[in-house]
Gaussian input, Z-matrix of N, CA and C with variables (Angstrom, degrees):
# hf/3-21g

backbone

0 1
 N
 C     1     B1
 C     2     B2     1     A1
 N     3     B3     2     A2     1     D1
 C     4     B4     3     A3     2     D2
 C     5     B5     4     A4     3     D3
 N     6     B6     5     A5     4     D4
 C     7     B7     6     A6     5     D5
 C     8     B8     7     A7     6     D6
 N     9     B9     8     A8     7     D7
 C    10    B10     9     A9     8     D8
 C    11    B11    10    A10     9     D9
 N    12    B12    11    A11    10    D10
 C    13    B13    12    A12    11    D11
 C    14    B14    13    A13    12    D12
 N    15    B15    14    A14    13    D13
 C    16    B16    15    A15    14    D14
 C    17    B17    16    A16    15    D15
 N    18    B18    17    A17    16    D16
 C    19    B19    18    A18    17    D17
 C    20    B20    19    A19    18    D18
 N    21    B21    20    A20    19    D19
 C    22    B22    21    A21    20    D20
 C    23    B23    22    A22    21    D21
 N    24    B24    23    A23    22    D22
 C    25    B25    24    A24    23    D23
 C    26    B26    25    A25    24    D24
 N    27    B27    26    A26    25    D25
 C    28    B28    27    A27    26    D26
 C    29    B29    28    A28    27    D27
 N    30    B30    29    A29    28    D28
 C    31    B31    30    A30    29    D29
 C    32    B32    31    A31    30    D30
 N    33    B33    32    A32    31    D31
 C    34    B34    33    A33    32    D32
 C    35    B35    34    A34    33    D33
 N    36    B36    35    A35    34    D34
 C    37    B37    36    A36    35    D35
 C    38    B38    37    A37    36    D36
 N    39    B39    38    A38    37    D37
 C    40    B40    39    A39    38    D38
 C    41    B41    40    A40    39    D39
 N    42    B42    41    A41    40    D40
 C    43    B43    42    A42    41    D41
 C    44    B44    43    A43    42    D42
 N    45    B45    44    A44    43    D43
 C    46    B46    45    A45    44    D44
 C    47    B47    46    A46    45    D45
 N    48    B48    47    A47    46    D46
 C    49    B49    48    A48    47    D47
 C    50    B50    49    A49    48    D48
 N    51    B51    50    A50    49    D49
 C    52    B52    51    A51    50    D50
 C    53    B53    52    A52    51    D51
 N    54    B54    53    A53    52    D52
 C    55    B55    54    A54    53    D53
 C    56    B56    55    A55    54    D54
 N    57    B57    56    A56    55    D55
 C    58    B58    57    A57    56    D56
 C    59    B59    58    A58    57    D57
 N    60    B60    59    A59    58    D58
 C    61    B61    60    A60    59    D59
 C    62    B62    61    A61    60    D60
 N    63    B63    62    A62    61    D61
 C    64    B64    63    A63    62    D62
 C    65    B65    64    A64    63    D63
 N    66    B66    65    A65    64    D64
 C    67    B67    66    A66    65    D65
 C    68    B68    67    A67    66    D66
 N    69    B69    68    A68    67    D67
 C    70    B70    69    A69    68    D68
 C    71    B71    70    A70    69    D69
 N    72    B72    71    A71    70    D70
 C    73    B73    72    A72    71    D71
 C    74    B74    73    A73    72    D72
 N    75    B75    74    A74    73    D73
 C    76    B76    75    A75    74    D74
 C    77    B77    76    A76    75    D75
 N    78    B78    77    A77    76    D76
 C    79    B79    78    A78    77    D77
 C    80    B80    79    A79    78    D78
 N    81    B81    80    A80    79    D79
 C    82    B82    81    A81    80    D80
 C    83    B83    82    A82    81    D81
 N    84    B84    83    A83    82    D82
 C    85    B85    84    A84    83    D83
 C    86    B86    85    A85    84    D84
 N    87    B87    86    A86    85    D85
 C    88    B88    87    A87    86    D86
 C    89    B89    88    A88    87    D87
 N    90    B90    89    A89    88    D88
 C    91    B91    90    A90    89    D89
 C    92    B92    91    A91    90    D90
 N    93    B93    92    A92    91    D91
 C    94    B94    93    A93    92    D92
 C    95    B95    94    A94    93    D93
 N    96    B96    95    A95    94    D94
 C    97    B97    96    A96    95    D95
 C    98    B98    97    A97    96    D96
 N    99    B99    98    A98    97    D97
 C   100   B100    99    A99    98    D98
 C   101   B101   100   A100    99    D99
 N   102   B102   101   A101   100   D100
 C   103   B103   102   A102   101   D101
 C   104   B104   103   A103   102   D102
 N   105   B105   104   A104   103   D103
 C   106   B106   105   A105   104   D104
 C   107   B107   106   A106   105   D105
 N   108   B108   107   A107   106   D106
 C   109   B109   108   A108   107   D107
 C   110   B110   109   A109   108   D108
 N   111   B111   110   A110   109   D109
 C   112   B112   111   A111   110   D110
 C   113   B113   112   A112   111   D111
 N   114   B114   113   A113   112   D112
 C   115   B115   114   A114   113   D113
 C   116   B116   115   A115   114   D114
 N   117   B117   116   A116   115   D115
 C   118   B118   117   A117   116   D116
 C   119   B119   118   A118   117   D117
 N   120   B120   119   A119   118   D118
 C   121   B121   120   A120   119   D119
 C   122   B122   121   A121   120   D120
 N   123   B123   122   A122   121   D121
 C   124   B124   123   A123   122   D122
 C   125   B125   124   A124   123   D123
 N   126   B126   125   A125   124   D124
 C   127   B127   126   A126   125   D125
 C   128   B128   127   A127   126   D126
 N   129   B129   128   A128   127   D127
 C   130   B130   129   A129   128   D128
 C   131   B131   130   A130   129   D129
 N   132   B132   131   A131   130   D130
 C   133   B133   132   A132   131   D131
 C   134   B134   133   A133   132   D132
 N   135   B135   134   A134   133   D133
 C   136   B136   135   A135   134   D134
 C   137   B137   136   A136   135   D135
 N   138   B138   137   A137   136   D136
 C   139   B139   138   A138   137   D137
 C   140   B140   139   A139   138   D138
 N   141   B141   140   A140   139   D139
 C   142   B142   141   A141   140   D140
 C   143   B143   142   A142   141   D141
 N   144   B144   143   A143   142   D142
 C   145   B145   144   A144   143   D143
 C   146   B146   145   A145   144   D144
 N   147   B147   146   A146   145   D145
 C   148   B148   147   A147   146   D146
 C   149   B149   148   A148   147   D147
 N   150   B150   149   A149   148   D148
 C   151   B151   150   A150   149   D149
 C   152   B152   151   A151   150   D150
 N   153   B153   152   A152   151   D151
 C   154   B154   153   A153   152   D152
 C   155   B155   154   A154   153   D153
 N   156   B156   155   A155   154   D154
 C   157   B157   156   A156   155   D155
 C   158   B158   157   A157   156   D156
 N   159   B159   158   A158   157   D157
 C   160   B160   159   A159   158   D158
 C   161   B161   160   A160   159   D159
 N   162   B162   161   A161   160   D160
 C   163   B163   162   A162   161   D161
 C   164   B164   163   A163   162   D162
 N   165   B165   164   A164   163   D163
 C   166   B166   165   A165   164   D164
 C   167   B167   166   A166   165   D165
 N   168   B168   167   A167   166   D166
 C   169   B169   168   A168   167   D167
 C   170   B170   169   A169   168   D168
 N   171   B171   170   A170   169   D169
 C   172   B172   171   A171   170   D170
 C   173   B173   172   A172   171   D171
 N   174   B174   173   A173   172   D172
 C   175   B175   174   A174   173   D173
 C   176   B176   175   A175   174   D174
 N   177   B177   176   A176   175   D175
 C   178   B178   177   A177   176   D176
 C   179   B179   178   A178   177   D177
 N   180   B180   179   A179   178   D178
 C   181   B181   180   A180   179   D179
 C   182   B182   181   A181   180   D180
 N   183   B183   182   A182   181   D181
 C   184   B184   183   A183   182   D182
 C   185   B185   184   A184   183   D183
 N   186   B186   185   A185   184   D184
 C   187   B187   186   A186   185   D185
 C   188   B188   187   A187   186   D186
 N   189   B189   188   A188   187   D187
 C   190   B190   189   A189   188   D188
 C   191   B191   190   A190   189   D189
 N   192   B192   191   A191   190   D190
 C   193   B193   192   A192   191   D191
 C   194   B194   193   A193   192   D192
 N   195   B195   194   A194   193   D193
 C   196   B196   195   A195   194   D194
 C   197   B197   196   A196   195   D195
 N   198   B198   197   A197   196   D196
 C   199   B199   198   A198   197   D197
 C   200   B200   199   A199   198   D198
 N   201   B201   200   A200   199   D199
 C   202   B202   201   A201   200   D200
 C   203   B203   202   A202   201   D201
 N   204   B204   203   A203   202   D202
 C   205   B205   204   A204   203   D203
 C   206   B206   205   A205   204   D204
 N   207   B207   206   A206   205   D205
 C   208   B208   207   A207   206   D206
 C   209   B209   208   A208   207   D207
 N   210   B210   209   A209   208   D208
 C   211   B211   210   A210   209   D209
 C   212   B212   211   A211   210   D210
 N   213   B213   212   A212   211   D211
 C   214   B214   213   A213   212   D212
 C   215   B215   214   A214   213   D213
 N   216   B216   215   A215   214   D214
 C   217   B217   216   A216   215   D215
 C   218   B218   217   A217   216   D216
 N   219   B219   218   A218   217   D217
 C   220   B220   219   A219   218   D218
 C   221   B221   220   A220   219   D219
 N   222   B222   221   A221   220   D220
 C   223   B223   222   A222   221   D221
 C   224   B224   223   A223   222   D222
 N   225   B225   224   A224   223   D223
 C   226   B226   225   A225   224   D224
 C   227   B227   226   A226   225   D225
 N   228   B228   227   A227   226   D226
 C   229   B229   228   A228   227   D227
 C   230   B230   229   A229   228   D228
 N   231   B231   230   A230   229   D229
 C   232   B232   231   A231   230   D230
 C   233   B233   232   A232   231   D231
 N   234   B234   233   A233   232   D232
 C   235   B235   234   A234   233   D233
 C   236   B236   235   A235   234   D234
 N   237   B237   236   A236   235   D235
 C   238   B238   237   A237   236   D236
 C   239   B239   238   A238   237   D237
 N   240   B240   239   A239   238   D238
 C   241   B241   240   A240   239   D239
 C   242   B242   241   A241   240   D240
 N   243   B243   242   A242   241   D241
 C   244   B244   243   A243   242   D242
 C   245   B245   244   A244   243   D243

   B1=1.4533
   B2=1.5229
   B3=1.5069
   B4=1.0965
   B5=1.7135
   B6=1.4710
   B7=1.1788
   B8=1.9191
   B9=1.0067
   B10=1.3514
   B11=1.6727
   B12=1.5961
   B13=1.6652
   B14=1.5248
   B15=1.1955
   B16=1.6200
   B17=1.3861
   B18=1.7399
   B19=1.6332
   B20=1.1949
   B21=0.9833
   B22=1.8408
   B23=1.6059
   B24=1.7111
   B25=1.2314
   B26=1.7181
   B27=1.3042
   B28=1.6308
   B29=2.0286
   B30=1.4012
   B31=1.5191
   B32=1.7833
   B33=1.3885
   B34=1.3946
   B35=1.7290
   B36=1.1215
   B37=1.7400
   B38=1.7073
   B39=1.3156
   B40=1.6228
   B41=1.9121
   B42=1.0312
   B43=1.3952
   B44=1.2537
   B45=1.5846
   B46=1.3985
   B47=1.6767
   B48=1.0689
   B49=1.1134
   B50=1.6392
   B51=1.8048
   B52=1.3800
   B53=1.8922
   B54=0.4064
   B55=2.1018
   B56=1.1451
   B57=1.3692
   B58=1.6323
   B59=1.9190
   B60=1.2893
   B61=2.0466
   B62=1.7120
   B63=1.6596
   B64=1.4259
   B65=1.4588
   B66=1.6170
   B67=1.4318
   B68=1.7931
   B69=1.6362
   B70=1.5987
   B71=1.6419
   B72=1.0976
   B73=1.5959
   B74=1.6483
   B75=1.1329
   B76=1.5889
   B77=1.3956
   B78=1.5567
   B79=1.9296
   B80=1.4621
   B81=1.3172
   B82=1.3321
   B83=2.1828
   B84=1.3509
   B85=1.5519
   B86=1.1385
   B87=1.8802
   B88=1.4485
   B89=1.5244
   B90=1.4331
   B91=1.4748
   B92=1.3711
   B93=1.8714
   B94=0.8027
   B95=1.6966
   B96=1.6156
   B97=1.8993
   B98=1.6323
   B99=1.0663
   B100=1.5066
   B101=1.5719
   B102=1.2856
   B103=1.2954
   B104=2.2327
   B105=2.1286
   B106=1.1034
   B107=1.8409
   B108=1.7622
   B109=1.6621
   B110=1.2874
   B111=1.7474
   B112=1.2924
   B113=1.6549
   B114=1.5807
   B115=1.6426
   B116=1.9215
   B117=1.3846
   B118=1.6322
   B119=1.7685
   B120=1.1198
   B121=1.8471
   B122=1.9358
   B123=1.6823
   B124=1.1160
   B125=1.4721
   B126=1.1923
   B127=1.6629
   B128=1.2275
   B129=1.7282
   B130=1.3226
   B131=2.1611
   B132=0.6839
   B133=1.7656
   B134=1.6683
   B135=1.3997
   B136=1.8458
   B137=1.6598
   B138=1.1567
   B139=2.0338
   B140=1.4528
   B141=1.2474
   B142=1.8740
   B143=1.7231
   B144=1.2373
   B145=1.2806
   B146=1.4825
   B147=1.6435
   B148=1.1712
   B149=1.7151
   B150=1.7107
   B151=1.7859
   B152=1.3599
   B153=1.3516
   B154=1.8893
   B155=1.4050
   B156=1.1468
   B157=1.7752
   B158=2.0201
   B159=1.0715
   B160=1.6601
   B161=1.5153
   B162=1.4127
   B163=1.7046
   B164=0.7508
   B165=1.2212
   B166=1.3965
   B167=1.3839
   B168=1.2584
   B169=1.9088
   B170=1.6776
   B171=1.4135
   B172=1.2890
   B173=1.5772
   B174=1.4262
   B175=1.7489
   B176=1.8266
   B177=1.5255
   B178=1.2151
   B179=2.0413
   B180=1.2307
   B181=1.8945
   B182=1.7003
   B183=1.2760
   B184=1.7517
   B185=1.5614
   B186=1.6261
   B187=1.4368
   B188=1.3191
   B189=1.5023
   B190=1.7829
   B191=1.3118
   B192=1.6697
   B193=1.5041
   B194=1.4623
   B195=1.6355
   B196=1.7751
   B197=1.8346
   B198=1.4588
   B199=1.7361
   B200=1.1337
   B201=1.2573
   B202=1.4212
   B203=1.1044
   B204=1.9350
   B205=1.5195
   B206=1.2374
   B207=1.4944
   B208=1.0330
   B209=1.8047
   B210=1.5488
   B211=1.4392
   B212=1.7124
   B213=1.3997
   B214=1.5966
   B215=1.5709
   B216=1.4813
   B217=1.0418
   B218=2.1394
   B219=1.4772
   B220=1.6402
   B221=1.8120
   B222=1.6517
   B223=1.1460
   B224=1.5380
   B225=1.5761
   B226=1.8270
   B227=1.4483
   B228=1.3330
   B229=1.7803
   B230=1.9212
   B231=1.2187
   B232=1.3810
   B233=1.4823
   B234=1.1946
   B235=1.3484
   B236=1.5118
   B237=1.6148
   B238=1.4671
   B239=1.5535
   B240=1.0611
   B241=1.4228
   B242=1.3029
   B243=1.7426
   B244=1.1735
   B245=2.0342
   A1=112.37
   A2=122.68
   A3=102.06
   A4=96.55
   A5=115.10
   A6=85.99
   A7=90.90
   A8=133.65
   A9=140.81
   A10=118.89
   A11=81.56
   A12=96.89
   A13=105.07
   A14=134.35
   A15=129.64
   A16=117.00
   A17=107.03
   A18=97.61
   A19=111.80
   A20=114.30
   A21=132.92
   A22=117.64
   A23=113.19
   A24=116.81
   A25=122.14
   A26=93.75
   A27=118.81
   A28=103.28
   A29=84.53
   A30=91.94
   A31=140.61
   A32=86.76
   A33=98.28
   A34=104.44
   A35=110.27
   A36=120.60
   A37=87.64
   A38=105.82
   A39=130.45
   A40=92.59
   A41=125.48
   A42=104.68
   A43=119.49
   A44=128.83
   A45=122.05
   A46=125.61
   A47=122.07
   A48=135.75
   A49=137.24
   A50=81.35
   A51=104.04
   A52=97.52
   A53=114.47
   A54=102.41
   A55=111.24
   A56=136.80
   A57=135.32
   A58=100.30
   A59=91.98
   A60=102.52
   A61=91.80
   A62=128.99
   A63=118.99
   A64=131.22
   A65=106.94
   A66=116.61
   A67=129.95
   A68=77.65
   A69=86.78
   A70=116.60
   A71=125.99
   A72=125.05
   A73=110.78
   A74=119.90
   A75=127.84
   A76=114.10
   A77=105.70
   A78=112.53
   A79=87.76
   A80=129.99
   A81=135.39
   A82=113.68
   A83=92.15
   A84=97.29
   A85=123.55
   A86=112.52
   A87=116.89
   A88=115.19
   A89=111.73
   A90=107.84
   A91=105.78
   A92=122.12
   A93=122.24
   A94=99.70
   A95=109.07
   A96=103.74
   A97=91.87
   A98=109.99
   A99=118.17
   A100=103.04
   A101=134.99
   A102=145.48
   A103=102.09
   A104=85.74
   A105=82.43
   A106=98.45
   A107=96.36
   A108=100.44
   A109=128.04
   A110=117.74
   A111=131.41
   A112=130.87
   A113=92.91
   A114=96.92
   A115=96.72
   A116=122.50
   A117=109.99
   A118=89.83
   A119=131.16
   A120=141.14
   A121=96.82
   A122=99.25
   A123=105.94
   A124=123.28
   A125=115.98
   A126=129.90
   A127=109.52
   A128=135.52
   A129=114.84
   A130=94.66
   A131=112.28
   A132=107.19
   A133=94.89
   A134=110.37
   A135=90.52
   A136=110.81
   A137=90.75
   A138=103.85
   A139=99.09
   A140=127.18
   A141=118.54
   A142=77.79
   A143=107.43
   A144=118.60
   A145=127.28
   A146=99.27
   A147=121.77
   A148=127.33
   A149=90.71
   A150=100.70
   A151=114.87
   A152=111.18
   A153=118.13
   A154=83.36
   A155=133.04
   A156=146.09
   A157=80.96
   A158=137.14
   A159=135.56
   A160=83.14
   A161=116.28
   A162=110.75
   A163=128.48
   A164=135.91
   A165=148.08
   A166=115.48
   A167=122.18
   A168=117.16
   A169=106.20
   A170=107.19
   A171=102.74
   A172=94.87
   A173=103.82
   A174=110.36
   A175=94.97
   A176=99.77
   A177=100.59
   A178=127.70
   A179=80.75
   A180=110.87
   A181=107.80
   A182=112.08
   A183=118.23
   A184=88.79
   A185=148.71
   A186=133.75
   A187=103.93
   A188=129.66
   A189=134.57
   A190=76.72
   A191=153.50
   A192=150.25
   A193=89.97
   A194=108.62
   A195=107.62
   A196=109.92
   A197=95.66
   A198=106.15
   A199=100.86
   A200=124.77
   A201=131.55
   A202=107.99
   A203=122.33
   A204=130.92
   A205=103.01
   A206=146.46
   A207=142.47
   A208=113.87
   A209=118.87
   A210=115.90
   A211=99.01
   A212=117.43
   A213=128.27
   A214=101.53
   A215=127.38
   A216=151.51
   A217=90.08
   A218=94.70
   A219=112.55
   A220=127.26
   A221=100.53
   A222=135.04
   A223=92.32
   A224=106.74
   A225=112.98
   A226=102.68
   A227=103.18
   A228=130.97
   A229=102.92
   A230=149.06
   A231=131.10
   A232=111.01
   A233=117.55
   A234=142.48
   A235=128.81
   A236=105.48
   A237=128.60
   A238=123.63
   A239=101.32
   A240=93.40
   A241=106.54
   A242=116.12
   A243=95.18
   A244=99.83
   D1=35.03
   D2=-159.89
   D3=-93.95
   D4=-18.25
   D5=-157.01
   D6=-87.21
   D7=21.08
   D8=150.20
   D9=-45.50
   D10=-70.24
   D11=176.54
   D12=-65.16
   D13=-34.46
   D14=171.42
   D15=-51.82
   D16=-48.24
   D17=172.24
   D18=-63.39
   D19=-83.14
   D20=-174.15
   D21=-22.63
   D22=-34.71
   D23=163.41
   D24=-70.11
   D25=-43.42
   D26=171.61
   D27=-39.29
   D28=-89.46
   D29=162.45
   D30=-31.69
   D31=-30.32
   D32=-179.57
   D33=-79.20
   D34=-20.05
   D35=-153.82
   D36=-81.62
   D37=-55.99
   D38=-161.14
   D39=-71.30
   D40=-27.54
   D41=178.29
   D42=-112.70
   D43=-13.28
   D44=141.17
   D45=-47.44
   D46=-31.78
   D47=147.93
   D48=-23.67
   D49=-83.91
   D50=166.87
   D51=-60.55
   D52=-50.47
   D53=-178.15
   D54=-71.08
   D55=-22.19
   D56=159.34
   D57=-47.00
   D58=-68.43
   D59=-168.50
   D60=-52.81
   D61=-64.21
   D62=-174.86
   D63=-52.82
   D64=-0.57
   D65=-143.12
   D66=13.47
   D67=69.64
   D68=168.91
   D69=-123.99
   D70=89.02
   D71=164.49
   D72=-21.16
   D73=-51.96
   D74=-161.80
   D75=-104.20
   D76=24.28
   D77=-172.69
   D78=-70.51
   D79=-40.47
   D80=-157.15
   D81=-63.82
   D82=-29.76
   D83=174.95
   D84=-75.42
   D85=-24.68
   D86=165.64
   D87=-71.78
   D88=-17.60
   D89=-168.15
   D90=-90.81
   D91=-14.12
   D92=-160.57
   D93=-115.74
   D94=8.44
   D95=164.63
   D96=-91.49
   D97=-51.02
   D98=-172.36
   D99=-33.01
   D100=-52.93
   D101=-136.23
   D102=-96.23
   D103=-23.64
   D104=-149.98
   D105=-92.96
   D106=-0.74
   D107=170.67
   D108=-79.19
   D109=-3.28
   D110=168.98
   D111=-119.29
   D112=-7.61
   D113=-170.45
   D114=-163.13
   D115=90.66
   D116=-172.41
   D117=-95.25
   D118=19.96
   D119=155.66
   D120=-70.45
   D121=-65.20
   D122=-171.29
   D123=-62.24
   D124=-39.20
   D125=175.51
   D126=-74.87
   D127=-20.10
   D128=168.36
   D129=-105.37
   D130=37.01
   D131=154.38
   D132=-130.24
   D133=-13.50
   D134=174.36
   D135=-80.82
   D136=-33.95
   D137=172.71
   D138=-55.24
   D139=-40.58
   D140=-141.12
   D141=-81.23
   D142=-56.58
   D143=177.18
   D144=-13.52
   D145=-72.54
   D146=168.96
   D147=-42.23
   D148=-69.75
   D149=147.10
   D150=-12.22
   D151=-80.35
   D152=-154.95
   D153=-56.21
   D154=-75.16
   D155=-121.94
   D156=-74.57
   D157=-39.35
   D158=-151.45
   D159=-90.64
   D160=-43.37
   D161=179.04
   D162=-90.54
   D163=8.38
   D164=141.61
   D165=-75.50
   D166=-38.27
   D167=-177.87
   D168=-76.39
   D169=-9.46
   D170=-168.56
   D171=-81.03
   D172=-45.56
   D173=-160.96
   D174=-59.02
   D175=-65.07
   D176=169.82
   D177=-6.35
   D178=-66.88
   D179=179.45
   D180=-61.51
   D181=-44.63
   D182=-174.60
   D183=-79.61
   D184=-40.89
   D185=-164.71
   D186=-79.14
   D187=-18.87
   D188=-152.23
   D189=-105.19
   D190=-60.74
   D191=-160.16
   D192=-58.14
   D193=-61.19
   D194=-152.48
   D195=-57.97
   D196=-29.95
   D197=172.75
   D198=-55.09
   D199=-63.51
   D200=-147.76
   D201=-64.51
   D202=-45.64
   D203=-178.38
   D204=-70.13
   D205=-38.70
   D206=-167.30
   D207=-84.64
   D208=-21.81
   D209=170.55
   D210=-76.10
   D211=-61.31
   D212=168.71
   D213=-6.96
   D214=-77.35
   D215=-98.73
   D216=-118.76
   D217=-31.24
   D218=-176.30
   D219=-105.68
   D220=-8.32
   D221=-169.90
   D222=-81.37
   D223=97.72
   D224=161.72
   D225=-47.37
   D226=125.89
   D227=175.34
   D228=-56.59
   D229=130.49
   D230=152.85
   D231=-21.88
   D232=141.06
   D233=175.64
   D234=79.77
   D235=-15.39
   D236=157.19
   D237=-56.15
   D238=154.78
   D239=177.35
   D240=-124.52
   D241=144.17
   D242=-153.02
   D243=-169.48

């Protein structure tokens, strides 16, 4: 099934996307009834898809903050020595 998971991930990439530029968070649920009136194989590997890629930008987002609070937080002030 891979080349299943190749589209469906593919797709998934191209319409998170496309809903970043529309600013729509939830473009992805229309793409994913649409998908699910011809193929519900295809619409639950476009979901799983979706899943990874939304949980991954999040983790992504919590390691780039925790950097950021933790240099902030370790960063000698001017006049410190350090």
């Amino acid at each position: 099934m891979a080349l299943l998971e190749d589209l469906a991930d593919e797709l998934a990439k191209e319409t998170l996307e496309a809903g970043e530029l529309m600013g729509d968070s939830e473009y992805y649920r229309e793409v994913a009834k649409l998908l699910g009136t011809s193929s519900t194989t295809m619409e639950e590997a476009f979901l799983t898809s979706i899943r990874f890629r939304l949980a991954a930008r999040r983790g992504h987002a919590f390691v780039k903050q925790s950097l950021a609070t933790y240099k902030k937080a370790n960063t000698p002030k001017s006049g410190e020595n350090g």
